[in-house]
C-alpha positions in Angstrom: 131.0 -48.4 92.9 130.1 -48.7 96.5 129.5 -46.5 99.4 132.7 -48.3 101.4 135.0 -47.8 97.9 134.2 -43.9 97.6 134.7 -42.7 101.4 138.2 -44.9 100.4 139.0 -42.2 97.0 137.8 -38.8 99.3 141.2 -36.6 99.5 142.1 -36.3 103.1 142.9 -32.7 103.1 140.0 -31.5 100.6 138.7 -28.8 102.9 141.7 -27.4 104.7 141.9 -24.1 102.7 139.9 -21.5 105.5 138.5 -20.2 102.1 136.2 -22.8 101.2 132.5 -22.5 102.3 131.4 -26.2 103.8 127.8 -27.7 103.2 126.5 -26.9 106.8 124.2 -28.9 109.2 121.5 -26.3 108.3 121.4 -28.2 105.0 118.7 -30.8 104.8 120.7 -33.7 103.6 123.4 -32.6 105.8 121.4 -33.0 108.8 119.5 -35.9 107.3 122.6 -37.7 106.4 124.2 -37.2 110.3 120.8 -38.5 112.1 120.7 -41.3 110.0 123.8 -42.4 112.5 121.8 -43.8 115.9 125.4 -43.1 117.7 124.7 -39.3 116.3 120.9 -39.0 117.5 121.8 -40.6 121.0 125.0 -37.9 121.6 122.9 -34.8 120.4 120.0 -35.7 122.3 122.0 -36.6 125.4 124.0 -33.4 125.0 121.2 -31.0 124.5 118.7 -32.6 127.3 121.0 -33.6 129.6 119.9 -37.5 129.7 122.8 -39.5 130.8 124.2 -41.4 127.6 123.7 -44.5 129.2 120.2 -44.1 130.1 119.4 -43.6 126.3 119.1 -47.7 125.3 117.2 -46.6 121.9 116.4 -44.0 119.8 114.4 -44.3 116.5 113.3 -42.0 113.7 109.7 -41.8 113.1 107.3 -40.4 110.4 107.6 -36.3 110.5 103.9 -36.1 110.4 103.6 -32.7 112.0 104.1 -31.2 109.0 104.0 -32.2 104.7 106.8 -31.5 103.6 106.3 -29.2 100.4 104.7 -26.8 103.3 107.7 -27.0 105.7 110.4 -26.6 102.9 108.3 -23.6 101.7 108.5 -21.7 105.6 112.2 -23.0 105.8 111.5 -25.7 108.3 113.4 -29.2 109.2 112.1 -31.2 111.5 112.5 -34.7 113.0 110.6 -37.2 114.5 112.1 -39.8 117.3 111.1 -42.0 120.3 113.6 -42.1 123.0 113.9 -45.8 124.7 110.2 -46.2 123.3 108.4 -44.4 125.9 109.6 -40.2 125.0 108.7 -38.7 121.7 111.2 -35.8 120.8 110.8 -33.4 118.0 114.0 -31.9 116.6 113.2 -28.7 114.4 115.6 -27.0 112.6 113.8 -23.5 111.1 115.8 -20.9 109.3 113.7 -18.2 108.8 112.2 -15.8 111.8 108.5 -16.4 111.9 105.6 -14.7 113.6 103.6 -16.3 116.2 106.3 -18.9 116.5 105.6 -20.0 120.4 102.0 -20.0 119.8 102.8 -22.3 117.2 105.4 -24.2 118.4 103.5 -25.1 121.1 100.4 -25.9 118.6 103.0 -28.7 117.3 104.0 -29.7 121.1 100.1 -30.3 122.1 99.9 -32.6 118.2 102.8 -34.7 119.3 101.8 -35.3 123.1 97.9 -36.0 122.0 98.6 -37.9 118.5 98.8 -41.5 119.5 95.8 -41.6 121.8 92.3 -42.3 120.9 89.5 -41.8 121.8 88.3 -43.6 124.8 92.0 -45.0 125.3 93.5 -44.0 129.2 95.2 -40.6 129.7 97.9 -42.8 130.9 99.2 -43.7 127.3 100.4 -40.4 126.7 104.1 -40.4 126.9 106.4 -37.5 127.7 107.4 -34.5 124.9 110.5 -32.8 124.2 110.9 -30.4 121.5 114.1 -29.2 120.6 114.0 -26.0 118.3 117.1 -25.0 116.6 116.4 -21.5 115.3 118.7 -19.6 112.9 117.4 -16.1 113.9 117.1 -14.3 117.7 113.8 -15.2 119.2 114.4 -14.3 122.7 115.7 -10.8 123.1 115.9 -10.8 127.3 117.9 -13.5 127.1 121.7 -13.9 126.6 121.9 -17.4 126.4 122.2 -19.5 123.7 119.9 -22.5 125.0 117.1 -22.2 126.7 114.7 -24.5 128.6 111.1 -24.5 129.7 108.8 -26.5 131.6 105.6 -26.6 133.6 106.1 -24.4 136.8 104.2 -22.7 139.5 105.0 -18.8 140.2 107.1 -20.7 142.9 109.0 -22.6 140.6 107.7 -25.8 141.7 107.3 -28.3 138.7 103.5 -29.5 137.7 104.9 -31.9 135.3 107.6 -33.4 133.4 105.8 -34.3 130.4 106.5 -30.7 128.3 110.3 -29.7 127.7 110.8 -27.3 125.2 114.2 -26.2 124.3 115.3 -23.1 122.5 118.3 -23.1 120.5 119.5 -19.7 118.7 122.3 -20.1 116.7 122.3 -16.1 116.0 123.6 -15.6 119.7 127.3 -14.9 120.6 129.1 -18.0 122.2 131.9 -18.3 124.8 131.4 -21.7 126.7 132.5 -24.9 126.0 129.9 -27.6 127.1 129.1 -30.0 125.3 125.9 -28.4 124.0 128.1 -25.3 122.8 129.9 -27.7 120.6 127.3 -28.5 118.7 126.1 -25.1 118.0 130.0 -24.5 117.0 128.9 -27.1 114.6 125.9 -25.9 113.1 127.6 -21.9 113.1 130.5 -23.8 110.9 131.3 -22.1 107.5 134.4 -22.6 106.5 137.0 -25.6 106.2 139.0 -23.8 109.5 136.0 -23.6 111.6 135.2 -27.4 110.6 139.0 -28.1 111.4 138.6 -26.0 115.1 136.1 -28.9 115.6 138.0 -32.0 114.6 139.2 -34.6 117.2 137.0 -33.0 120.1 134.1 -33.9 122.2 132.7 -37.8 122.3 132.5 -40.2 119.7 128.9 -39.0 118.1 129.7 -35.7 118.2 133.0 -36.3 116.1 131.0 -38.6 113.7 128.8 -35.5 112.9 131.9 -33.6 112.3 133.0 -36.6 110.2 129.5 -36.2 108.3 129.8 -32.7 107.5 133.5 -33.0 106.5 132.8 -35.7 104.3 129.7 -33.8 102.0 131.7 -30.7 101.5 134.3 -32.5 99.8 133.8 -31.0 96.4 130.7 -31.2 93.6 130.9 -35.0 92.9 130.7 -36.1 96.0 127.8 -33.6 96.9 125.7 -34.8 93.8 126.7 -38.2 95.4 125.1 -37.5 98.4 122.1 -35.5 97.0 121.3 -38.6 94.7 121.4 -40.8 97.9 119.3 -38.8 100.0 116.6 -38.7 96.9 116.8 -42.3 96.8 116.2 -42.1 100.6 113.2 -39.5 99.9 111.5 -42.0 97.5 112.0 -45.0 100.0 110.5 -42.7 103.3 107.9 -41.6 100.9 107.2 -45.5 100.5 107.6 -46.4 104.3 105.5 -42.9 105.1 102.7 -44.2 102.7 102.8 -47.6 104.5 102.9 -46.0 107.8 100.0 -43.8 107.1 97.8 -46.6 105.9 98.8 -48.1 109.2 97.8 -45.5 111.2 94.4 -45.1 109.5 94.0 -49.2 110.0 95.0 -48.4 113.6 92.9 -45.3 114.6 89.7 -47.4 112.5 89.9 -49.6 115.3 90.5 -47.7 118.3 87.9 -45.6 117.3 85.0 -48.5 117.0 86.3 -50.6 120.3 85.6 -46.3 121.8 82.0 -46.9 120.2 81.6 -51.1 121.5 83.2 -49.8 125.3 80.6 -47.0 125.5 77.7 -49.1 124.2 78.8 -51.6 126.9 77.9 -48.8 129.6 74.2 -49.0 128.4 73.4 -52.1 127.9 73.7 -55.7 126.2 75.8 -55.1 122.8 74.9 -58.5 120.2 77.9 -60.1 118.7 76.2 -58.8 115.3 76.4 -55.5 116.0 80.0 -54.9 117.0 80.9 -56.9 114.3 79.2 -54.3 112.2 81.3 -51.4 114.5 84.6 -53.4 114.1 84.3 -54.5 110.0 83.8 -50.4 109.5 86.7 -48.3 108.4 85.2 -45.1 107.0 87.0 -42.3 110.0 83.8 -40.2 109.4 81.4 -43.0 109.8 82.7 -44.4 113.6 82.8 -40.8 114.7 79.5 -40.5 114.1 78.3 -43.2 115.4 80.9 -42.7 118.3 78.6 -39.4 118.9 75.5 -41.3 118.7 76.5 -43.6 121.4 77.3 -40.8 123.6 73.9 -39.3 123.1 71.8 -42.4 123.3 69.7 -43.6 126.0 70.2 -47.3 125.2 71.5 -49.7 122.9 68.4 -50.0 121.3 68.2 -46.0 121.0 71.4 -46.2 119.3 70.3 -49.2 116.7 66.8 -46.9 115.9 69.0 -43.6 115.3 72.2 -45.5 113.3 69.4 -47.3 111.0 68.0 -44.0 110.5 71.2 -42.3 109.1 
C-alpha cells in the first residue's frame, strides 16, 4: 500500500481525547520526519533567526558529521545539519538531557562547523557564516527569563565584531506567555497531549501548520507509528549509504586540497617538475600529504624538500 493510500485510511479525529499522550517533536523520527519537509526547515529557521522568509531561496540537509550517532543517542543529543541559500551553515540541536560544560562545548562544535570545509592553504575567505540553534529540554540559563536567547560577537560597548557566530538558546523548561512566532514553535515542542496539539491546529503560516500536521499524523495510534519507525529505518539505512558516499568524498576532496597546499608552497621556493606534483597530486594517504605539507614548510628549497621526502 502506498504512502498517498494510508494518510487517505488515518481517522480524522484519532487524537482529540486530551488524554492521549502524542509522539512529540523531541522524538527523533518526529523531528526527522517534519525537517524532511523544505517548507518546514525554511519556516523554523526563518522564525527562530529572524531571516525574512523570502530571503531563504534554499535550504538543504547535510551529513551530521559533528557527531556519530551511537555517541549522540547515548548523551540524548539530535542534531541537524543545513546550508542556508548555499552560503550559511546552521546546526539545529535538539539535547534532552542537562549536561556539564555545555557552552564550552557547544561552542567546541560551533568552531568544527565554521572551520570544517576549509583546507589548508585555502583563503580565510571561504569560510561561511554559523548559526547554531540549541533547543535544550532542561534550564541552562538561570539569570535569564526568557525562553530564546541570542548571542553574538560584541565589544563591552555592544558594538558587533562580526556576524559570522550566532548562537541561539532555546529552553523549553521555561514558562511561556508570548505569542510570536518563535513561541509557537516551542508550544509545539512542549505538546503532550491531543488538546495541546489541537490549541495548535489552524494557526501560524503554512510550515508551521505542516509541522503540526506531522506530529498529528505519527501519534495516530501503534500501526501507524510502527509505519513510520519502519520508514525512518529505511531512511537510516539509505543516509547511512549517502553518509558513506559523502565521507569518501570528503576524504577524495581534502586528499586534494591538502597536496595543491603542498604544490602552492613548493611554488614559493622554487621551480616544482611536472614529475613531482604529479607524485603530490596521485597521493591519497591524509598522513602522508601532511607530512610532506610540514616538510615543505620547513624546507629551504625544492631540492631540500626532494633530499628530506626521499629520506622518509
Amino acid at each position: 500500500m502506498g504512502e498517498n493510500s494510508r494518510k487517505n485510511d488515518i481517522p480524522p479525529n484519532s487524537i482529540k481525547k486530551e488524554s492521549v499522550e502524542i509522539i512529540t517533536l523531541k522524538e527523533e523520527y518526529a523531528l526527522r520526519e517534519a525537517f524532511e519537509q523544505e517548507e518546514v526547515r525554511k519556516q523554523f529557521i526563518s522564525d527562530i533567526t529572524g531571516i525574512p522568509l523570502g530571503q531563504i531561496k534554499s535550504i538543504t540537509m547535510n551529513s551530521n558529521f559533528l557527531r556519530r550517532t551511537r555517541r549522540r543517542e547515548k548523551q540524548g543529543i539530535l542534531d541537524f545539519v543545513m546550508t542556508l541559500n548555499d552560503d550559511v551553515k546552521i546546526d539545529v540541536e535538539l539535547q534532552l538531557r542537562a549536561q556539564r560544560f555545555w557552552v564550552k562545548r557547544n561552542l567546541f562544535y560551533l568552531s568544527r562547523l565554521y572551520a570544517d570545509e576549509l583546507f589548508i592553504g585555502e583563503n580565510y575567505d571561504k569560510l561561511k557564516k554559523c548559526i547554531t540553534i540549541s533547543i535544550l529540554d532542561f534550564n541552562l540559563l538561570a539569570d535569564r527569563k526568557e525562553n530564546h536567547s541570542v548571542f553574538t560577537l560584541k565589544d563591552d560597548q555592544g558594538r558587533e565584531l562580526t556576524d559570522l557566530f550566532e548562537l541561539h538558546v532555546i529552553e523549553l523548561k521555561k514558562s511561556l506567555s508570548g505569542n510570536e512566532a518563535i513561541d509557537k514553535w516551542i508550544r509545539l515542542f512542549q505538546a503532550k497531549t491531543g488538546k495541546d496539539l489541537e490549541a495548535l491546529e489552524g494557526i501560524g503560516n503554512d510550515g508551521f501548520r505542516k509541522a503540526v500536521e506531522t506530529v498529528k499524523t505519527m501519534s495516530l495510534g501503534k500501526n501507524l507509528r510502527w509505519y513510520f519507525e519502519q520508514r525512518l529505518k529505511a531512511k537510516r539505512d539509505r543516509w547511512a549509504e549517502d553518509e558513506y558516499v559523502r565521507d569518501e568524498g570528503r576524504a577524495e576532496g581534502r586528499a586534494e586540497g591538502r597536496a595543491g597546499s603542498v604544490i602552492e608552497l613548493l611554488e614559493t621556493k622554487g621551480s616544482v617538475s611536472p614529475e613531482l606534483k604529479d607524485r603530490i597530486q596521485r597521493t591519497r594517504d591524509q598522513e602522508k600529504l601532511r607530512e610532506w605539507l610540514l616538510l615543505a614548510a620547513n624546507a629551504n628549497s625544492v631540492e631540500d624538500f626532494l633530499k628530506n621526502m626521499e629520506t622518509e
